[in-house]
PyMOL commands that place a pseudoatom at each C-alpha (Angstrom):
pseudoatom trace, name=CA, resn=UNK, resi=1, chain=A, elem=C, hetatm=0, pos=[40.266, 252.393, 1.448]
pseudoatom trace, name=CA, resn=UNK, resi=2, chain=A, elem=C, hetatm=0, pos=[36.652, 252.354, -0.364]
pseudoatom trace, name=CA, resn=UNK, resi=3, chain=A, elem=C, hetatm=0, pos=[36.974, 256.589, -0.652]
pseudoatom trace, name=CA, resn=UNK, resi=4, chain=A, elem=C, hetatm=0, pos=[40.177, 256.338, -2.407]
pseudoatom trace, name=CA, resn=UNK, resi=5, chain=A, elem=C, hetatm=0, pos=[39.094, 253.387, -4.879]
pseudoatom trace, name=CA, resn=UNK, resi=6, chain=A, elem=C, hetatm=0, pos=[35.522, 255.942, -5.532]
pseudoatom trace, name=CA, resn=UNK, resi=7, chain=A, elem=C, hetatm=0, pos=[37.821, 258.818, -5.948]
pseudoatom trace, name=CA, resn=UNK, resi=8, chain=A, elem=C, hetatm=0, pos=[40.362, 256.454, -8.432]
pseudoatom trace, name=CA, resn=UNK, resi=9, chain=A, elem=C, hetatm=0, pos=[36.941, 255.812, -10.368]
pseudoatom trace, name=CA, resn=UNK, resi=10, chain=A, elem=C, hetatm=0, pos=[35.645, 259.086, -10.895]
pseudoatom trace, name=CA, resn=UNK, resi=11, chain=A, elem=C, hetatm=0, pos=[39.123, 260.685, -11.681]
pseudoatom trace, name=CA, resn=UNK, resi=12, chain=A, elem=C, hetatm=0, pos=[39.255, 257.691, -14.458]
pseudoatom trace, name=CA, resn=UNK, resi=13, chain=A, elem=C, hetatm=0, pos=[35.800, 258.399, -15.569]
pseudoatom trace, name=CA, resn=UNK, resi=14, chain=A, elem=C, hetatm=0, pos=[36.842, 262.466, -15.394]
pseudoatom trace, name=CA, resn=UNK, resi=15, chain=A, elem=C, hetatm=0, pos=[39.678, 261.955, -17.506]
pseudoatom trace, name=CA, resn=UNK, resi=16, chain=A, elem=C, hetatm=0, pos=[37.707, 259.983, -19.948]
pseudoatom trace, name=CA, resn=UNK, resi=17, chain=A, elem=C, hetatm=0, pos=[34.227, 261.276, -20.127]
pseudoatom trace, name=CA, resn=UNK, resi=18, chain=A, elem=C, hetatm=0, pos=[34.717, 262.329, -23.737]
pseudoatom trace, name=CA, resn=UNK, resi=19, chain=A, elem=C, hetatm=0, pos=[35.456, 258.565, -24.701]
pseudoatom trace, name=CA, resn=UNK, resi=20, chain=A, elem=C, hetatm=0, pos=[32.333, 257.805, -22.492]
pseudoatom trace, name=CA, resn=UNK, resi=21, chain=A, elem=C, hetatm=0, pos=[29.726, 260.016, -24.297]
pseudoatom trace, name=CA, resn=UNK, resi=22, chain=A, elem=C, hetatm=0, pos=[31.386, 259.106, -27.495]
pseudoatom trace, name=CA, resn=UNK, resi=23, chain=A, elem=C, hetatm=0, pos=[30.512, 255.272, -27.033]
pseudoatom trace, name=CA, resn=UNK, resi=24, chain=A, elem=C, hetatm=0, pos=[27.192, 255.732, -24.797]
pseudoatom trace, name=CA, resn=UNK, resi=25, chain=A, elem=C, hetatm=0, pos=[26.227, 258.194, -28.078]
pseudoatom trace, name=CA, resn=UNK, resi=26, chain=A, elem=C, hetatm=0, pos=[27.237, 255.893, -30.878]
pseudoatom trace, name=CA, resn=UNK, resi=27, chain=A, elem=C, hetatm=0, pos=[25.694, 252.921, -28.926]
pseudoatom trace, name=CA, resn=UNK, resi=28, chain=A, elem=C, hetatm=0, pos=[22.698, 255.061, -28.950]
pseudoatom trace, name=CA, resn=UNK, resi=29, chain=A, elem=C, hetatm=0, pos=[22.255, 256.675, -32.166]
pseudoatom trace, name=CA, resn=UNK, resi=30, chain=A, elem=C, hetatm=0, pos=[23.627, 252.465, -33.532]
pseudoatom trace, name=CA, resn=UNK, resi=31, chain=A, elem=C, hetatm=0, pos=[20.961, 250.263, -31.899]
pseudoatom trace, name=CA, resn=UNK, resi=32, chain=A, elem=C, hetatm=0, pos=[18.410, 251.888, -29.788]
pseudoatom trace, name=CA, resn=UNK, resi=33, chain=A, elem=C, hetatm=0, pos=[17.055, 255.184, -31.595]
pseudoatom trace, name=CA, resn=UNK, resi=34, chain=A, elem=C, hetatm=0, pos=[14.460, 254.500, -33.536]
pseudoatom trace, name=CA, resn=UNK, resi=35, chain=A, elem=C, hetatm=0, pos=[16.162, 256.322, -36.597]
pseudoatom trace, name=CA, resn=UNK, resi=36, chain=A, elem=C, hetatm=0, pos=[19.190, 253.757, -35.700]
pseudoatom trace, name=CA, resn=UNK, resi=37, chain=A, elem=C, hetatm=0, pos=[21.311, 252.100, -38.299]
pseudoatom trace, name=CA, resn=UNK, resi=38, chain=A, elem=C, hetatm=0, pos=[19.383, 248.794, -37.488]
pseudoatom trace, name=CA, resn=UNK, resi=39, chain=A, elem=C, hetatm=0, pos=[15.847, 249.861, -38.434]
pseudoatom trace, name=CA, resn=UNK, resi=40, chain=A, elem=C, hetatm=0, pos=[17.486, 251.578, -41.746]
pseudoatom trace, name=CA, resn=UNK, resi=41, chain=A, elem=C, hetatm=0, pos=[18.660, 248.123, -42.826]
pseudoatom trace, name=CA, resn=UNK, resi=42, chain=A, elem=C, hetatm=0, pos=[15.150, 246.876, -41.887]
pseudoatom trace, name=CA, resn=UNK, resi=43, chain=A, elem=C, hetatm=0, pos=[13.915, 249.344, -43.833]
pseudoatom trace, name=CA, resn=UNK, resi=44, chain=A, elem=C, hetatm=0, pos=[16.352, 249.229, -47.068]
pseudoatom trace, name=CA, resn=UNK, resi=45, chain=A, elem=C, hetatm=0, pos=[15.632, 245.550, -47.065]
pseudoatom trace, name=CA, resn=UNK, resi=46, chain=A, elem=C, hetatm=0, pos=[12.001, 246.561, -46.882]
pseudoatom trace, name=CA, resn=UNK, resi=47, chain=A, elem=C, hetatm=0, pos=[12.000, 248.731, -49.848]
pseudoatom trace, name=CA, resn=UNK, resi=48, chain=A, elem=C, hetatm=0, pos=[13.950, 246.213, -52.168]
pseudoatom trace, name=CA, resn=UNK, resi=49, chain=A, elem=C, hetatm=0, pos=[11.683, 243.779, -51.211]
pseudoatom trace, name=CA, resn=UNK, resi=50, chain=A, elem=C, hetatm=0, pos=[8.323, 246.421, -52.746]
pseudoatom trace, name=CA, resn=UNK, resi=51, chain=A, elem=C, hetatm=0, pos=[10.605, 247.378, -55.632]
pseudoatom trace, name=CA, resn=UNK, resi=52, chain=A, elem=C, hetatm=0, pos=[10.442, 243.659, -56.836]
pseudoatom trace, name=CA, resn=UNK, resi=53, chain=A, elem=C, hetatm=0, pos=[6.958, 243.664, -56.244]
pseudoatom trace, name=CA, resn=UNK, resi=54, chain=A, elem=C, hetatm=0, pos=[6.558, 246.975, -57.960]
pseudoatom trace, name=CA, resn=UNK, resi=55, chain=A, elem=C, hetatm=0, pos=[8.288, 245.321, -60.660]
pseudoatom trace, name=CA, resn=UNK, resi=56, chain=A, elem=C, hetatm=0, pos=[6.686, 242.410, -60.994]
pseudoatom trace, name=CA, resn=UNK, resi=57, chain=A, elem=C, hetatm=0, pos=[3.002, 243.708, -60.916]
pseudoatom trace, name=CA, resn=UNK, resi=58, chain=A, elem=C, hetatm=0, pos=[3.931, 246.206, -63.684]
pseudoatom trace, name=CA, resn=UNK, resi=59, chain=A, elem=C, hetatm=0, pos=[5.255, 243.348, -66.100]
pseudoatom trace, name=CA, resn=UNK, resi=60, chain=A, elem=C, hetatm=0, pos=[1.361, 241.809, -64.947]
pseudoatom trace, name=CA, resn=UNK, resi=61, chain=A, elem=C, hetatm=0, pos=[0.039, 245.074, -66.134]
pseudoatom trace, name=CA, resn=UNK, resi=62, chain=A, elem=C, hetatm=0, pos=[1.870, 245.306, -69.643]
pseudoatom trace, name=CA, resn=UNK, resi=63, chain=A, elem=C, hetatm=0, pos=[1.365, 241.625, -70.007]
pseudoatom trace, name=CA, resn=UNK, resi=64, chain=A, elem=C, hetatm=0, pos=[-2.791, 242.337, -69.716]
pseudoatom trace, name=CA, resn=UNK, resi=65, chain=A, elem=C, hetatm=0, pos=[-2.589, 245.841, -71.822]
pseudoatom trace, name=CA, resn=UNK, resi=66, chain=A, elem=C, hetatm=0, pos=[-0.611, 243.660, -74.425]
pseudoatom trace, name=CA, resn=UNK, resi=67, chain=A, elem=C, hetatm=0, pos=[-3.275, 241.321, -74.503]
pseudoatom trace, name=CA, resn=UNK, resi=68, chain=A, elem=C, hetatm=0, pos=[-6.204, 244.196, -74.355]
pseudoatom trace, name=CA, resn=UNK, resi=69, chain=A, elem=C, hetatm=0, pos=[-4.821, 245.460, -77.380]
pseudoatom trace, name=CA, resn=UNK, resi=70, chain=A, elem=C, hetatm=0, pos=[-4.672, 242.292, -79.149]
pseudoatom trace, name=CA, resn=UNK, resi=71, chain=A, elem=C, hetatm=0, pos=[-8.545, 241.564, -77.969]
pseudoatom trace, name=CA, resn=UNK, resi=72, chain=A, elem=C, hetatm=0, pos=[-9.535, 245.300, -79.514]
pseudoatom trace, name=CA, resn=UNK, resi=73, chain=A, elem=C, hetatm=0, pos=[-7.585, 244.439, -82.993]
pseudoatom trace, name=CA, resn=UNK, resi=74, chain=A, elem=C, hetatm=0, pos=[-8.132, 240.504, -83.582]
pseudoatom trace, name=CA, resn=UNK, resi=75, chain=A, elem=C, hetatm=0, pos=[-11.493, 238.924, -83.373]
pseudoatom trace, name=CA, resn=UNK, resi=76, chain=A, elem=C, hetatm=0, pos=[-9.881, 235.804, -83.933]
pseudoatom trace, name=CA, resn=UNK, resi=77, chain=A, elem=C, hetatm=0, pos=[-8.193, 236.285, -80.690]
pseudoatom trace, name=CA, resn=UNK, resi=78, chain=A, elem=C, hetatm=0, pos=[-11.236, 236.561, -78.424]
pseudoatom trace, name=CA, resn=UNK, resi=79, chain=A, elem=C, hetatm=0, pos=[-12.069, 233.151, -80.404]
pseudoatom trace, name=CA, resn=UNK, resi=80, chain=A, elem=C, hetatm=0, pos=[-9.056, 231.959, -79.203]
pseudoatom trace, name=CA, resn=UNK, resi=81, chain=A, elem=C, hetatm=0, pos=[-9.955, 233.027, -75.447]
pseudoatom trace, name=CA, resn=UNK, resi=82, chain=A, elem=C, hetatm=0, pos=[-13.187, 231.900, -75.716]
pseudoatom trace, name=CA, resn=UNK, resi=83, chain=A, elem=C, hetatm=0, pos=[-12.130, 228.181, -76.529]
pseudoatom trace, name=CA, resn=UNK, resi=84, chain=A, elem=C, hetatm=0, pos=[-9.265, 228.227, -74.065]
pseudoatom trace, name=CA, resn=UNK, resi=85, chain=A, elem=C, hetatm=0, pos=[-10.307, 229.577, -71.068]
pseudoatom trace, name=CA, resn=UNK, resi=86, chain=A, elem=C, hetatm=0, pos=[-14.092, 229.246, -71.036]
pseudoatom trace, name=CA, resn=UNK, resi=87, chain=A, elem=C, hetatm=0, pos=[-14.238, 226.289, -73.355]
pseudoatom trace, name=CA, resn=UNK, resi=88, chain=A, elem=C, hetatm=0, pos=[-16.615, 227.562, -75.467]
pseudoatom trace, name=CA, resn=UNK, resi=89, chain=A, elem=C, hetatm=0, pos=[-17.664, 225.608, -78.828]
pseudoatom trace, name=CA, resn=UNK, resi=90, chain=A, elem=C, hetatm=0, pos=[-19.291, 226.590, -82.491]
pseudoatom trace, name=CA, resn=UNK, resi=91, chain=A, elem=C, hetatm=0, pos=[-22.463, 225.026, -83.074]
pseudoatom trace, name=CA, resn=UNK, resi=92, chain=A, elem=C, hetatm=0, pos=[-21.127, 222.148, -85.034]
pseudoatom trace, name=CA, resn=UNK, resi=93, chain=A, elem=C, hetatm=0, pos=[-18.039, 221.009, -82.756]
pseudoatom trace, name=CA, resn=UNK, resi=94, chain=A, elem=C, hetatm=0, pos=[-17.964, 218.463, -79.671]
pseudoatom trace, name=CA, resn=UNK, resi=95, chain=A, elem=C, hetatm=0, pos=[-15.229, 218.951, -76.613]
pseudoatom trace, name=CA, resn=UNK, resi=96, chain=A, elem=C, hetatm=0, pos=[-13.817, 216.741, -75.091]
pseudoatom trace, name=CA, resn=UNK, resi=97, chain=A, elem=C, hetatm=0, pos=[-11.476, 217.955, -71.958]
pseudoatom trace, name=CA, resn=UNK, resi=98, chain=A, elem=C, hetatm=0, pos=[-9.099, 215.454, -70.776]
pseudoatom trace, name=CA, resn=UNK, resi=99, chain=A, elem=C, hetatm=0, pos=[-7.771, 215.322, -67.261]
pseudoatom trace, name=CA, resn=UNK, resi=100, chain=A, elem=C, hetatm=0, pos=[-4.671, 214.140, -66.106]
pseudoatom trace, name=CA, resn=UNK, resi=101, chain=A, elem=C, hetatm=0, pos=[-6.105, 213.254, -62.584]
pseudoatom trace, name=CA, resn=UNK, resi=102, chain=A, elem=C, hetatm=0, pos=[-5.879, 209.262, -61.639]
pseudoatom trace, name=CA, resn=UNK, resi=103, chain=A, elem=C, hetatm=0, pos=[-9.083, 207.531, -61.277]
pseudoatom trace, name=CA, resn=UNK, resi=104, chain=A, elem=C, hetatm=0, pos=[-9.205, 205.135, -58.234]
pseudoatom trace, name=CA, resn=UNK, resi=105, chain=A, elem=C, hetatm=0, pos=[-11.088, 201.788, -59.255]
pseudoatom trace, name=CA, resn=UNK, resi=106, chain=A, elem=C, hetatm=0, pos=[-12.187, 200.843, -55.993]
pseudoatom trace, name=CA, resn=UNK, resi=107, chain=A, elem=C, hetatm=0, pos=[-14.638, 197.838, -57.019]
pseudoatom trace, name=CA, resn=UNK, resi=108, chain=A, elem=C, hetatm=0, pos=[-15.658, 194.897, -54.072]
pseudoatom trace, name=CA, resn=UNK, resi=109, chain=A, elem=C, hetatm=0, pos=[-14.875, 191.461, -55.221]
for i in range(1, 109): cmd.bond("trace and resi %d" % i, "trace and resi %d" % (i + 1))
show_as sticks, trace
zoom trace
């Protein structure tokens, strides 16, 4: 009884085996190679993700040659640095910097 259920197999399996390597290949080629469609989603999401990047580090870039060229034309400009970012001051002008942080009054009674 087991022979003829081996022999019912592999006559199935004969008739078949085209459908078999078909499947077994696409299964293959779909999920486990490492050229499968899986890893070239990974790696399309991949390269969108560095084409925003790309993007945004060249609209840095233009932002700071944009702001080169203004330093090399206007001297007022590099005035204009010079106050805001390193708080620098003529000779006959006082700063004053406010912060917005809170100031915790912790005085004993």
């Amino acid at each position: 009884m087991e022979k003829k259920k081996l022999l019912s197999l592999l006559a199935t399996v004969a008739r078949h085996k085209y459908l078999i390597t078909i499947v077994i290949g696409v299964l293959f080629i779909g999920f486990i190679d490492e050229n499968s469609f899986m890893q070239r989603i990974k790696y399309d999401i991949q390269i969108n993700g560095l084409k925003e990047e790309i993007n945004k580090y060249n609209a840095i870039n233009d932002s700071a040659n944009a702001q080169l060229e203004k330093l090399k034309r206007d001297p007022s400009y590099i005035e204009k640095i010079a106050r805001e970012r390193y708080f620098m001051k003529a000779d006959d002008e006082d700063i004053f910097i406010l912060s917005t942080e809170k100031v915790n009054d912790d005085t004993e009674k």
